[in-house]
C-alpha positions as a Python dict, from the first residue, in 0.01 Angstrom:
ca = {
    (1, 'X'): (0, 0, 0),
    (2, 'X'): (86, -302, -195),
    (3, 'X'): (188, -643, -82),
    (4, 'X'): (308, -948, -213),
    (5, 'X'): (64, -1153, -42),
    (6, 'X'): (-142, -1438, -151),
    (7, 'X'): (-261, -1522, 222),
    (8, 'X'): (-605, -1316, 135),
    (9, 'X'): (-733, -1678, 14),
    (10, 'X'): (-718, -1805, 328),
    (11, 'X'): (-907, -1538, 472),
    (12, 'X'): (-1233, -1597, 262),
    (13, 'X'): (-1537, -1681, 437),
    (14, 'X'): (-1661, -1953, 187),
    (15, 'X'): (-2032, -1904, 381),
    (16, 'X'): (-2077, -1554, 295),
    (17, 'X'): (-1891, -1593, 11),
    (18, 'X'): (-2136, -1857, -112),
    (19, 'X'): (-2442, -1581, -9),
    (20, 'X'): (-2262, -1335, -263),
    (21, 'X'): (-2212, -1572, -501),
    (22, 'X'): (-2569, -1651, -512),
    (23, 'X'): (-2662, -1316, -554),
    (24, 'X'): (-2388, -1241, -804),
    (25, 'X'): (-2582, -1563, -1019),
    (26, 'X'): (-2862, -1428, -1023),
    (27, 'X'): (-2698, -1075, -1101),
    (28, 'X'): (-2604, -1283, -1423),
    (29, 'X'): (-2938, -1380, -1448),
    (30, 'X'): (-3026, -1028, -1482),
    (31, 'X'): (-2791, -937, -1670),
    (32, 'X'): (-2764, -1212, -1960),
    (33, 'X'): (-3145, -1065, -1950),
    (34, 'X'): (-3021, -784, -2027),
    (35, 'X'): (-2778, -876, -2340),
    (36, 'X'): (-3062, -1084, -2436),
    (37, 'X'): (-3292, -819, -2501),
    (38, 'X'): (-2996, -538, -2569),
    (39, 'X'): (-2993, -678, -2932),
    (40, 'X'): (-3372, -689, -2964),
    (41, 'X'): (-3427, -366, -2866),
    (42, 'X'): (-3143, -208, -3069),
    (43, 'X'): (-3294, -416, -3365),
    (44, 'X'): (-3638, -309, -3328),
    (45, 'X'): (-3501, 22, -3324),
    (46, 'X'): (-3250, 53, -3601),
    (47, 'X'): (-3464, -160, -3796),
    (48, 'X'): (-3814, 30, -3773),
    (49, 'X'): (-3667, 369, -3733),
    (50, 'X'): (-3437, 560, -3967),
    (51, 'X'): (-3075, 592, -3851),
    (52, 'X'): (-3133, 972, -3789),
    (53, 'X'): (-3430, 871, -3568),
    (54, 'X'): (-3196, 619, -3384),
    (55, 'X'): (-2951, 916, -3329),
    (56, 'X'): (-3250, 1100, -3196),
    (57, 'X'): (-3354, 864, -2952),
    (58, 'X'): (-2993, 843, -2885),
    (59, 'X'): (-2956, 1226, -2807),
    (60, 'X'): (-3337, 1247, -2583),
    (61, 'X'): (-3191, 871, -2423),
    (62, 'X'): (-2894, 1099, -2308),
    (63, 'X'): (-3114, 1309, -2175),
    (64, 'X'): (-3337, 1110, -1946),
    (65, 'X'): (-3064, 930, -1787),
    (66, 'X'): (-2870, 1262, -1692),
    (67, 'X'): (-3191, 1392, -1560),
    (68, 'X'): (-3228, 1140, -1329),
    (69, 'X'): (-2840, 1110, -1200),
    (70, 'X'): (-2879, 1502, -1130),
    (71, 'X'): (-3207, 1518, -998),
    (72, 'X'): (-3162, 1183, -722),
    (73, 'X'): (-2884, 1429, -560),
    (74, 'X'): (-2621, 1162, -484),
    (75, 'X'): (-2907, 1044, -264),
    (76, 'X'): (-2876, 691, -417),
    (77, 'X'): (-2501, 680, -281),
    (78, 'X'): (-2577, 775, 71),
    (79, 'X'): (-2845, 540, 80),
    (80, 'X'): (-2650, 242, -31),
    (81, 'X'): (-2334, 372, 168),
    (82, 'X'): (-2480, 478, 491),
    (83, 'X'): (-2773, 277, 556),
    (84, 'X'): (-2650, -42, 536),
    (85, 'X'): (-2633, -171, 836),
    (86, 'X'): (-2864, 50, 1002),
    (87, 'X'): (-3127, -38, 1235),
    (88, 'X'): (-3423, -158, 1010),
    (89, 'X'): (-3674, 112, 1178),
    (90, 'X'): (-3419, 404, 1174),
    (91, 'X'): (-3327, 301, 787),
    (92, 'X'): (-3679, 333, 704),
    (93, 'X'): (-3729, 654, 825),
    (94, 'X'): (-3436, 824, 675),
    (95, 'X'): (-3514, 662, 325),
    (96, 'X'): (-3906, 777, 405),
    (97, 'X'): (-3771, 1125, 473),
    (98, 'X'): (-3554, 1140, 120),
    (99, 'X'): (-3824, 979, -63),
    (100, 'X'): (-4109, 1224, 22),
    (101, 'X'): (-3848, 1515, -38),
    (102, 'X'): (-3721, 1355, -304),
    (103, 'X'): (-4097, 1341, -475),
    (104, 'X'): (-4136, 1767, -414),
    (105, 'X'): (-3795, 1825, -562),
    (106, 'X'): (-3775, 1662, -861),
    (107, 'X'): (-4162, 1692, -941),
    (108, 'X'): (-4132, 2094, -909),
    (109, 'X'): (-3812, 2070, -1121),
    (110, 'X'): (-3930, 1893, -1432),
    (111, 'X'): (-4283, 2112, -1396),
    (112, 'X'): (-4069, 2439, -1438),
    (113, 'X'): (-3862, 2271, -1704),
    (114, 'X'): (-4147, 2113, -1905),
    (115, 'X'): (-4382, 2397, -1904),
    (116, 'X'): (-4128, 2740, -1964),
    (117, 'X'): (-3926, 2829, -2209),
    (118, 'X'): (-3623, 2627, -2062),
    (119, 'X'): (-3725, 2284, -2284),
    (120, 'X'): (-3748, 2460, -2593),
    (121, 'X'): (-3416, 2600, -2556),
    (122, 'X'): (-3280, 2289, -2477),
    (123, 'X'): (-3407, 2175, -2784),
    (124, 'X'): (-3305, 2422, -2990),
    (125, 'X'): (-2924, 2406, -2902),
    (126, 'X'): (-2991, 2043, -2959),
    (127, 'X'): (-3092, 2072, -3283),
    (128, 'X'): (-3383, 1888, -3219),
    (129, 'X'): (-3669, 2145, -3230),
    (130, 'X'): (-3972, 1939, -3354),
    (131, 'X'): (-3948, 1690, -3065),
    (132, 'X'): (-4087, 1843, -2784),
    (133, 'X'): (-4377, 1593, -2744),
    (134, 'X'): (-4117, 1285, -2702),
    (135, 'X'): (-3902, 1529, -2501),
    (136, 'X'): (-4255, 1607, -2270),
    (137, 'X'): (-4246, 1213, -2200),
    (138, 'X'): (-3911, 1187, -2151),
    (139, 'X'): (-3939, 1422, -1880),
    (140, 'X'): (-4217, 1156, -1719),
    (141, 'X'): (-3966, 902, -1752),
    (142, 'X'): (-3734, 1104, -1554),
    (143, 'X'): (-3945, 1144, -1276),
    (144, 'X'): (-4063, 781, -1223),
    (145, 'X'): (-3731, 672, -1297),
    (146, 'X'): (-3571, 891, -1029),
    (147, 'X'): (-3766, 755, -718),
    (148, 'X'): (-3699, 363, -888),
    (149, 'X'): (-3305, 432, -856),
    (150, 'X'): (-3389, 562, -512),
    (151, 'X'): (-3597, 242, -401),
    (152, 'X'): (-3337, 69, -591),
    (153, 'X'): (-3058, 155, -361),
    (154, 'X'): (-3224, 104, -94),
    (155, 'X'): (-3299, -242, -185),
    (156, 'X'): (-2923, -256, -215),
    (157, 'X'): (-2863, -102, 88),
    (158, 'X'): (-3100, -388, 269),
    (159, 'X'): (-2890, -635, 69),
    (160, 'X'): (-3191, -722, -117),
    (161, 'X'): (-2939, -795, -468),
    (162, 'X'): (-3191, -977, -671),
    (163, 'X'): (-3497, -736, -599),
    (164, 'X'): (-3247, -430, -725),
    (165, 'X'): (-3128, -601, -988),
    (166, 'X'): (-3481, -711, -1097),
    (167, 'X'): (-3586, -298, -1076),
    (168, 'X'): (-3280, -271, -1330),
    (169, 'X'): (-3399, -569, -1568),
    (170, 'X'): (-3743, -366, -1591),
    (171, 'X'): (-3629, -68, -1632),
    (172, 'X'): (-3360, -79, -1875),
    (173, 'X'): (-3419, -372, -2109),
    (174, 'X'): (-3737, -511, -2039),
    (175, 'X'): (-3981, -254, -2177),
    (176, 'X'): (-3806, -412, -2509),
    (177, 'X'): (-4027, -675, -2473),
    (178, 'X'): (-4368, -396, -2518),
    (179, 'X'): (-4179, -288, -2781),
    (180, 'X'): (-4179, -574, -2936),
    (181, 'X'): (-4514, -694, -2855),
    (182, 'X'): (-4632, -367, -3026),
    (183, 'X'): (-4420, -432, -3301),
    (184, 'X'): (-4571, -793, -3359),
    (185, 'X'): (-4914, -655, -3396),
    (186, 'X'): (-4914, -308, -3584),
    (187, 'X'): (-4583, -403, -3782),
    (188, 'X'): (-4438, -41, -3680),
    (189, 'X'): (-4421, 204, -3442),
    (190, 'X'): (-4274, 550, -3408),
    (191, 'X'): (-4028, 742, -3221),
    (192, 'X'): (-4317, 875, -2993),
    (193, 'X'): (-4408, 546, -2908),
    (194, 'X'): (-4117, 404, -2782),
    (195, 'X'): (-4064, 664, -2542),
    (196, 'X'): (-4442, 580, -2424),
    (197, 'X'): (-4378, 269, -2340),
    (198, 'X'): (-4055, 264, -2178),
    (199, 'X'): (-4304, 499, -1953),
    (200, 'X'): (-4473, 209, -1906),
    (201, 'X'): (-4167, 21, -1856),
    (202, 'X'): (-4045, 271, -1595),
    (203, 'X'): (-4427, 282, -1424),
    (204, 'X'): (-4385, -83, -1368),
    (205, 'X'): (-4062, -116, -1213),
    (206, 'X'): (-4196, 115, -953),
    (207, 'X'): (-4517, -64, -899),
    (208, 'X'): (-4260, -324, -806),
    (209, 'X'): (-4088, -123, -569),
    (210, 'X'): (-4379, 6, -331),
    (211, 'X'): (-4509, -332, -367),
    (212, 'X'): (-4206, -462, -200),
    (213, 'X'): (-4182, -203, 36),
    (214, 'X'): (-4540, -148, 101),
    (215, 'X'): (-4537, -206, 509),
    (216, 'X'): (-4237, -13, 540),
    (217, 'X'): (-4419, 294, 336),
    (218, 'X'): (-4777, 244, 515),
    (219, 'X'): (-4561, 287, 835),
    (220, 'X'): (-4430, 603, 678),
    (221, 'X'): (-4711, 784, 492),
    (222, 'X'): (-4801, 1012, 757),
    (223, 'X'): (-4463, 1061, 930),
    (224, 'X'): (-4311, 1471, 857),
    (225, 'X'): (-4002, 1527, 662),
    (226, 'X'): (-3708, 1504, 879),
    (227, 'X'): (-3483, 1783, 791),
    (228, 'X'): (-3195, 1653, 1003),
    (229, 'X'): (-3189, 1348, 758),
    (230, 'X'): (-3187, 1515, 457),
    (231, 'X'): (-2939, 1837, 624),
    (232, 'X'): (-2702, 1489, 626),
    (233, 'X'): (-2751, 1324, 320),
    (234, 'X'): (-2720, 1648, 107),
    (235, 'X'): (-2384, 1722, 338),
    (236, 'X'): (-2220, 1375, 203),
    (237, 'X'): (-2404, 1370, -124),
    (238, 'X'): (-2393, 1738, -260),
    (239, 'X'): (-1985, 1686, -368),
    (240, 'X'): (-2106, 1355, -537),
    (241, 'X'): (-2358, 1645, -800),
    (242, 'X'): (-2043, 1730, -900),
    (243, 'X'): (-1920, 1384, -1027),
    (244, 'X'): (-2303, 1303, -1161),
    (245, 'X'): (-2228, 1598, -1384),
    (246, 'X'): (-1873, 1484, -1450),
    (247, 'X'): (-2039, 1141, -1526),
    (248, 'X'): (-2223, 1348, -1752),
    (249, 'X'): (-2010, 1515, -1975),
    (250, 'X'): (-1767, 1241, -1948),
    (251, 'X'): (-1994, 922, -2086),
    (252, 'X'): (-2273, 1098, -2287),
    (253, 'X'): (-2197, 1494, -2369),
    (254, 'X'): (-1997, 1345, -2683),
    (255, 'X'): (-2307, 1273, -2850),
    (256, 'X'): (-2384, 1625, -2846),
    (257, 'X'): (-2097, 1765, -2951),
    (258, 'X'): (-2111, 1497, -3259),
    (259, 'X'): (-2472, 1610, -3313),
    (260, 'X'): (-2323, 1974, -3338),
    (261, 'X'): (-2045, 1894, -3586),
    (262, 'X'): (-2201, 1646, -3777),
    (263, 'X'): (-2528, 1425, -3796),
    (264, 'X'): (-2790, 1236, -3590),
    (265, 'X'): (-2738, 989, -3820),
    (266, 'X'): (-2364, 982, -3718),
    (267, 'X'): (-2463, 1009, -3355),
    (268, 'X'): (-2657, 693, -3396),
    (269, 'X'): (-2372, 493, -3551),
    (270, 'X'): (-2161, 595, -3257),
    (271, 'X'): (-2433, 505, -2996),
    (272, 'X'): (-2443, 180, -3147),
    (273, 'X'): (-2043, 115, -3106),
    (274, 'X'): (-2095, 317, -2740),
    (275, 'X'): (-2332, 109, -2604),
    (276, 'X'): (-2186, -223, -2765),
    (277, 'X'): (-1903, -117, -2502),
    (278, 'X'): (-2125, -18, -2216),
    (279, 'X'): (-2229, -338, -2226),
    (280, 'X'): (-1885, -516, -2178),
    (281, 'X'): (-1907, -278, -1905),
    (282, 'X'): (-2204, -328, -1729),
    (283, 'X'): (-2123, -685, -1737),
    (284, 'X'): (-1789, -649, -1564),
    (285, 'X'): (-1908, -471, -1292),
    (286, 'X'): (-2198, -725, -1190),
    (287, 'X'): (-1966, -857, -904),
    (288, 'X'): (-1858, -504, -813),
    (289, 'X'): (-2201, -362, -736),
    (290, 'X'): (-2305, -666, -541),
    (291, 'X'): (-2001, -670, -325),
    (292, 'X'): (-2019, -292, -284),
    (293, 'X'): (-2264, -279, 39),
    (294, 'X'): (-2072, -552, 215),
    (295, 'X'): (-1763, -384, 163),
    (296, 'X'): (-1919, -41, 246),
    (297, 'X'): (-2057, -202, 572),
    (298, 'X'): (-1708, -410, 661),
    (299, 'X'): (-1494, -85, 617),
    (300, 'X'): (-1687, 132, 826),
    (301, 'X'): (-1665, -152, 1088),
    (302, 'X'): (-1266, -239, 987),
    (303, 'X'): (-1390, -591, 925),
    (304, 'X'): (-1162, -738, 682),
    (305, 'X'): (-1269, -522, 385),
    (306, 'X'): (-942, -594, 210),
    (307, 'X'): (-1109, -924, 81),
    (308, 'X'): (-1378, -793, -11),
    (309, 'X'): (-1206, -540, -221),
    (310, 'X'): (-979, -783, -378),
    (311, 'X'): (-1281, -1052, -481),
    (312, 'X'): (-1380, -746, -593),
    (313, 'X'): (-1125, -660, -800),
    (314, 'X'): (-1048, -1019, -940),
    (315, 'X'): (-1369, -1132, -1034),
    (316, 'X'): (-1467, -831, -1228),
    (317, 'X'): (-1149, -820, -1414),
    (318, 'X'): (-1201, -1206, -1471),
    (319, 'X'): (-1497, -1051, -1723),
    (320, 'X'): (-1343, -793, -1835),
    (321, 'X'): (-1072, -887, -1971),
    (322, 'X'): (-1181, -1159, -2256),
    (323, 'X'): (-1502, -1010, -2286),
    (324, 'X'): (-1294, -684, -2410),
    (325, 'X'): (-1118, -907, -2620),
    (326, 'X'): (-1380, -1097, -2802),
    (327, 'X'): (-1558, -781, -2847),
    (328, 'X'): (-1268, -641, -3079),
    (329, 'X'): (-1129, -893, -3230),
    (330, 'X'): (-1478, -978, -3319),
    (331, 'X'): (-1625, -628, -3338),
    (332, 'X'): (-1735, -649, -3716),
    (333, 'X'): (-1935, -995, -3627),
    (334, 'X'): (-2074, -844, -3324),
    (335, 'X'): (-2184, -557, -3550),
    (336, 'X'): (-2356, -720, -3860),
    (337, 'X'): (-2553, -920, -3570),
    (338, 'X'): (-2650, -694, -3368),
    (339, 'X'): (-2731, -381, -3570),
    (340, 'X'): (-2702, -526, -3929),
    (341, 'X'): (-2488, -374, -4217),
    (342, 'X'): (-2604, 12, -4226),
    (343, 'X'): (-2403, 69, -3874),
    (344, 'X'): (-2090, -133, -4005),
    (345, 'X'): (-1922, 186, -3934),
    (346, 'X'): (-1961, 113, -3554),
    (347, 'X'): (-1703, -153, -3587),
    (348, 'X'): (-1367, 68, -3607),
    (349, 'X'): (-1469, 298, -3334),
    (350, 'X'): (-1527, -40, -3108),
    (351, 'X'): (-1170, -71, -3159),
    (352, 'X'): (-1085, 277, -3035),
    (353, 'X'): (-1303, 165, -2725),
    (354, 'X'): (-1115, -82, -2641),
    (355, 'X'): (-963, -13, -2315),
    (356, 'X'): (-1275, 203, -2175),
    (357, 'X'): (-1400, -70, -2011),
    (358, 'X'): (-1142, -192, -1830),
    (359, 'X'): (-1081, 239, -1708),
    (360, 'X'): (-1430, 243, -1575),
    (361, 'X'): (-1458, -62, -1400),
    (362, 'X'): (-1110, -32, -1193),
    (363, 'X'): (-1257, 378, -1165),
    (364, 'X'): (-1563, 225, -999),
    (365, 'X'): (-1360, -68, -774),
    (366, 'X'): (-1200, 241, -626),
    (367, 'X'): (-1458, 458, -669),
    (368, 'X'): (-1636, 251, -414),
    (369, 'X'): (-1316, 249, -140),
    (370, 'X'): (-1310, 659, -196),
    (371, 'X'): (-1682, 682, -92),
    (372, 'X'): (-1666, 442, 193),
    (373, 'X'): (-1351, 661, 341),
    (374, 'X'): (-1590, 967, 316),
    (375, 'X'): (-1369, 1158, 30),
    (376, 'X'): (-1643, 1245, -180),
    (377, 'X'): (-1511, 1624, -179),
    (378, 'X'): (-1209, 1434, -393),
    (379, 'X'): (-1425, 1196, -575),
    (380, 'X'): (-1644, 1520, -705),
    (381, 'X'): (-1298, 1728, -779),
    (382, 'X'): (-1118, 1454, -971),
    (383, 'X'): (-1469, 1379, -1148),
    (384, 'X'): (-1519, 1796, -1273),
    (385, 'X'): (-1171, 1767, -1404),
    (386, 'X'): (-1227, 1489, -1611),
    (387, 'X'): (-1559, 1643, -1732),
    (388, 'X'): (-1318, 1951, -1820),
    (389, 'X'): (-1095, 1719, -1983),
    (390, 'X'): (-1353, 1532, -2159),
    (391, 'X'): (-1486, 1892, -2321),
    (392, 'X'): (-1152, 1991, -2451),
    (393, 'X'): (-1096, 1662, -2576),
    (394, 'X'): (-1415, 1669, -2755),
    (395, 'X'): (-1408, 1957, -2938),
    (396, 'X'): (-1071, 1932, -2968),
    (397, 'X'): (-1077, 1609, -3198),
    (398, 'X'): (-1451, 1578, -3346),
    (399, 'X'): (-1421, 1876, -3554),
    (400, 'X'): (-1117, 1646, -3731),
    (401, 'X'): (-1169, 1288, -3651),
    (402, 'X'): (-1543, 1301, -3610),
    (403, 'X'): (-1745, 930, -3412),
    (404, 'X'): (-1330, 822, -3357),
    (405, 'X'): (-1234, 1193, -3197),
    (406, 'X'): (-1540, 1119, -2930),
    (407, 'X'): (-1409, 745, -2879),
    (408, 'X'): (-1026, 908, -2806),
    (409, 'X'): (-1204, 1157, -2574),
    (410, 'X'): (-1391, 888, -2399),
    (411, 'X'): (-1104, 668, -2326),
    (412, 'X'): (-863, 972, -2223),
    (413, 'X'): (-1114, 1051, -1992),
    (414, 'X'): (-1168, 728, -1844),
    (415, 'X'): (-767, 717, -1793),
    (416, 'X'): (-725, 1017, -1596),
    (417, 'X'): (-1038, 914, -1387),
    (418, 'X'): (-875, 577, -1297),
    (419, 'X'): (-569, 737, -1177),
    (420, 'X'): (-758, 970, -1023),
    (421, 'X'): (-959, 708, -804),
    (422, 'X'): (-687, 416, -801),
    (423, 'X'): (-416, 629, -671),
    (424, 'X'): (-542, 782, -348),
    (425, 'X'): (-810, 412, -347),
    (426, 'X'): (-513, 201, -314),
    (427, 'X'): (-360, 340, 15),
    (428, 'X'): (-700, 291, 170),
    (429, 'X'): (-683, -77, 119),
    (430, 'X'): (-467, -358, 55),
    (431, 'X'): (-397, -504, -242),
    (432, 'X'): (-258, -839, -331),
    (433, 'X'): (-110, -918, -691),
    (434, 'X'): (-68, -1259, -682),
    (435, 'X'): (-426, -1305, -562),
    (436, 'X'): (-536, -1130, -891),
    (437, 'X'): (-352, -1365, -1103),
    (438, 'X'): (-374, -1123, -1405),
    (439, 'X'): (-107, -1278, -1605),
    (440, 'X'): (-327, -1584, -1667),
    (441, 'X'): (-648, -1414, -1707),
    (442, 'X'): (-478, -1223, -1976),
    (443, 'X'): (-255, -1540, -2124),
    (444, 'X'): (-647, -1680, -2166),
    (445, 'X'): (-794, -1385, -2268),
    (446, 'X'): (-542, -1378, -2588),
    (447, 'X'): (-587, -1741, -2665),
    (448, 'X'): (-957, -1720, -2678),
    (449, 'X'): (-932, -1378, -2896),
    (450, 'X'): (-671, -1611, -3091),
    (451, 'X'): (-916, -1865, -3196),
    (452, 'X'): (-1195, -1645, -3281),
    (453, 'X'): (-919, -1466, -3545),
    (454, 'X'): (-962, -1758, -3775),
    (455, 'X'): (-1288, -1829, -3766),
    (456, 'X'): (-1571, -1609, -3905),
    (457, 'X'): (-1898, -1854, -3936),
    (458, 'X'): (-2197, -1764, -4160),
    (459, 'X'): (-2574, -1697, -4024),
    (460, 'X'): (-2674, -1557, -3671),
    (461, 'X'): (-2696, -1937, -3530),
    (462, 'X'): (-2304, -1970, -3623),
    (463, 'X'): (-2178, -1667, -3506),
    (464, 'X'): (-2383, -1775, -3148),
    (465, 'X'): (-2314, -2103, -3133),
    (466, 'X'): (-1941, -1924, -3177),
    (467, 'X'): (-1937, -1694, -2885),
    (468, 'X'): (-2061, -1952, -2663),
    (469, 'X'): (-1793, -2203, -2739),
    (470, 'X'): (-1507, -1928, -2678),
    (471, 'X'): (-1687, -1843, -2342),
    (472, 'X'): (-1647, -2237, -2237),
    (473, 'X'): (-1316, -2249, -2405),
    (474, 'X'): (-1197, -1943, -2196),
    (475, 'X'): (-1397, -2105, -1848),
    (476, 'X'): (-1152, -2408, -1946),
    (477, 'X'): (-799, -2242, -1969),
    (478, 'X'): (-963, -2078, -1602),
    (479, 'X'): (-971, -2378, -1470),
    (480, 'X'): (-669, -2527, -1629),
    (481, 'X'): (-421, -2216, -1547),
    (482, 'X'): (-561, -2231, -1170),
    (483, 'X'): (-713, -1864, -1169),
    (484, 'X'): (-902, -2007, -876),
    (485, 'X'): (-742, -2109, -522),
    (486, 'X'): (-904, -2415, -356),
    (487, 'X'): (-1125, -2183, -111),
    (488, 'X'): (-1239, -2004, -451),
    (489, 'X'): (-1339, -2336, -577),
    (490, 'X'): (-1469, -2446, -291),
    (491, 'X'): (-1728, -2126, -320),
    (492, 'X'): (-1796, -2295, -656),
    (493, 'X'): (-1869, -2587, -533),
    (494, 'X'): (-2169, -2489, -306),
    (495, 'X'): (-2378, -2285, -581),
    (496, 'X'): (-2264, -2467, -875),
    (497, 'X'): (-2519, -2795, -996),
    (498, 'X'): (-2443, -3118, -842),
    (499, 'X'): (-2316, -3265, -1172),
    (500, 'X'): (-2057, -3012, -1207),
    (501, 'X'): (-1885, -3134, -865),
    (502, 'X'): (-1661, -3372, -1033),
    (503, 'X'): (-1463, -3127, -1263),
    (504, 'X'): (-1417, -2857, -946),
    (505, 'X'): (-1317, -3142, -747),
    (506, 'X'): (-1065, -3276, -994),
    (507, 'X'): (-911, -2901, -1051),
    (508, 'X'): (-918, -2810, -653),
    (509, 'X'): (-730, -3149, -600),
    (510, 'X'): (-438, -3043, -875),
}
């Protein structure tokens, strides 16, 4: 149900609000970590290796990360949706229960997968038969990996942001900086290498995790498995395998498929234009995956969720939006500094990206109200029709448009997912337009892709210094088209440096 409402403003609670906010800074922290060291390692990378060893790494990078959505068993979801709130004792049991059978489960897996013939016919549909040693590691990876996304969530579920979002820093970008120490001292490295030591990447985000929970895991080292726990997280999770597939096919099996028709070497210029995107995306939905256990918690107690869900909604798309639009109108910039001139070729599929970002995160917004309302038997329907989708797309239009067929996929894909989740989503809560204020973020949006169409700086400092004056310039027209209500600003106000007060108190007075 819709309403013409802007009353939701009034409803914030600027306190808990301001807690959020915190933790959505130092999301950003985590994040602009991230970015920061996205570049690095995709230079190190494309630099040092060949562009057919890139598209490896690209295909085996597939690889690991599907392992480990399949082989957590929607556990991280229940976790995060069902244990927050939870009685601290209780919540450590059940996650000591799924953790310990977690361990068995995926360690017996990847032993039968490693060690039969199952691995070397996975490489040899990939195409990638003399790889089985980095494919061997990769396989380690998976199984660290999987128990950090489950201490992960329940970090989240605990509402312990920055710790989770630390776990994510370490895992996915910081082993960039081992790479790079490496690098420094031998000049080189090989493919086999870099797999090593995001092992050692992986290894150390989980020797943060038991460190962190180290009483709670004492207190559960001799305790038995408690079947009736994990009889109730694999009844809510097991519909959720079929959207981690889904996920699957949907965001990655492209590369495959582009593998099969054409090169590694074009699979690498894709990843490069992919994951250009996916971070756009990842970026976006900061706010979203911060809010999500509050709002998971409020709507199982029908505690104004609706505001939750709208903050939500309006801060993410408050990054999405120009951060889409710098990335396309400056895609060819973005390229040349990031990857240098041999992936140039990246650039026009960007363009055919453009709207994926904005699909997933309003998928995930909703995604999240789905879950919380217990329709994850939808959720994993909608999600195996997509994948379905996504197939038919694919080989539909690689065999004839090649890297652009898989970014037409991708995006067609994303569409029918959003309307898959944002239909049914939007009954379960309310949603206010005029709180969103989308007009203006988009009115801003075009005037700060506007003024980066006429100016095209020379050098890596320029191009920078560039990006950072359209992010101010777009922060100004924010402030100056009133995208934020007084309470909003108020928020601001409290986690914002003291010599910032004067401009939000000149623009909350207006």
């Amino acid at each position: 149900m819709i309403k013409q409402e802007p009353s939701i403003e009034k409803e914030l609670e600027v306190e808990k609000f301001s807690k959020i906010s915190k933790q959505v800074g130092f999301n950003y922290f985590t994040i602009i970590a991230q970015i920061l060291l996205a570049p690095l390692l995709v230079a190190l990378l494309t630099r040092t290796l060949t562009v057919s060893e890139y598209g490896v790494y690209s295909l085996l990078m597939v690889f690991v990360f599907f392992a480990i959505s399949f082989l957590e068993l929607g556990f991280s979801q229940f976790i995060i949706t069902k244990l927050s709130g939870v009685e601290p004792e209780k919540r450590a049991q059940l996650f000591g229960s799924i953790l310990k059978f977690e361990t068995i489960i995926i360690g017996v897996a990847l032993a039968v997968f490693a060690f039969s013939p199952l691995s070397k016919y996975f490489l040899g549909i990939s195409a990638l038969w003399q790889y089985m040693p980095e494919l061997r590691v990769g396989v380690a990876i998976v199984f660290v990996a999987t128990l950090v996304r489950l201490f992960n969530s329940y970090f989240k579920s605990t509402k312990q942001i920055n710790v989770a979002n630390t776990l994510d820093l370490v895992f996915n970008k910081g082993w960039a900086l081992l790479l790079l120490l490496v690098f420094a001292v031998f000049r080189k490295f090989t493919l086999m290498q870099v797999f090593e030591i995001w092992l050692a990447g992986a290894i150390v985000a989980l020797g943060i995790s038991i460190y962190y929970l180290r009483d709670e895991l004492i207190a559960q080292l001799t305790a038995r498995i408690d079947m009736r726990y994990i009889k109730s997280a694999l009844y809510f999770s097991i519909p959720l395998i079929l959207m981690i597939i889904s996920n699957w096919f949907i965001a990655m099996s492209n590369r495959y498929v582009l593998n099969f028709y054409t090169t590694t070497a074009v699979v690498g210029i894709f990843s490069v234009a992919y994951s250009l995107m996916g971070v756009v995306t990842t970026f976006s939905t900061t706010i979203s995956q911060v809010i999500q256990p509050y709002f998971t918690e409020a709507f199982s107690k029908k505690a104004k969720s609706d505001i939750l869900i709208n903050a939500s909604l309006k801060y993410s798309l408050f990054l999405v939006l120009p951060a889409t639009t710098v990335a396309v109108v400056w895609r060819e910039q973005i390229v040349t500094l990031i990857s240098g001139a041999p992936y140039i070729g990246a650039a026009p599929i960007i363009a055919t990206l453009a709207l994926y970002p904005l699909f997933a995160l309003v998928t995930f917004v909703f995604y999240q109200v789905l879950i919380a309302a217990n329709r994850t038997r939808y959720v994993g329907a909608m999600h195996l029709m997509g994948a379905a989708l996504s197939i038919v797309l694919n080989f539909a239009l690689i065999p004839k448009y090649g890297a652009q067929g898989a970014a037409i996929a991708t995006v067609g894909s994303y569409l029918f997912l959003m309307l898959a989740m944002a239909i049914p989503g939007i009954r379960k809560v309310k949603i206010i337009p005029r709180y969103l204020k989308i007009p203006k973020m988009l009115l801003a949006s075009a005037i700060v892709g506007g003024f980066l169409l006429f100016i095209n700086p020379l050098g890596a400092a320029g191009k920078i210094s560039a990006l950072v004056l359209a992010i101010l310039f777009y922060l100004a027209l924010a402030l100056i088209f009133r995208i934020f209500g007084r309470r909003e600003m108020g928020i601001l106000r409290k986690i914002l440096p003291k010599s910032l007060y004067p401009v939000i108190d000149y623009f909350s007075k207006r």
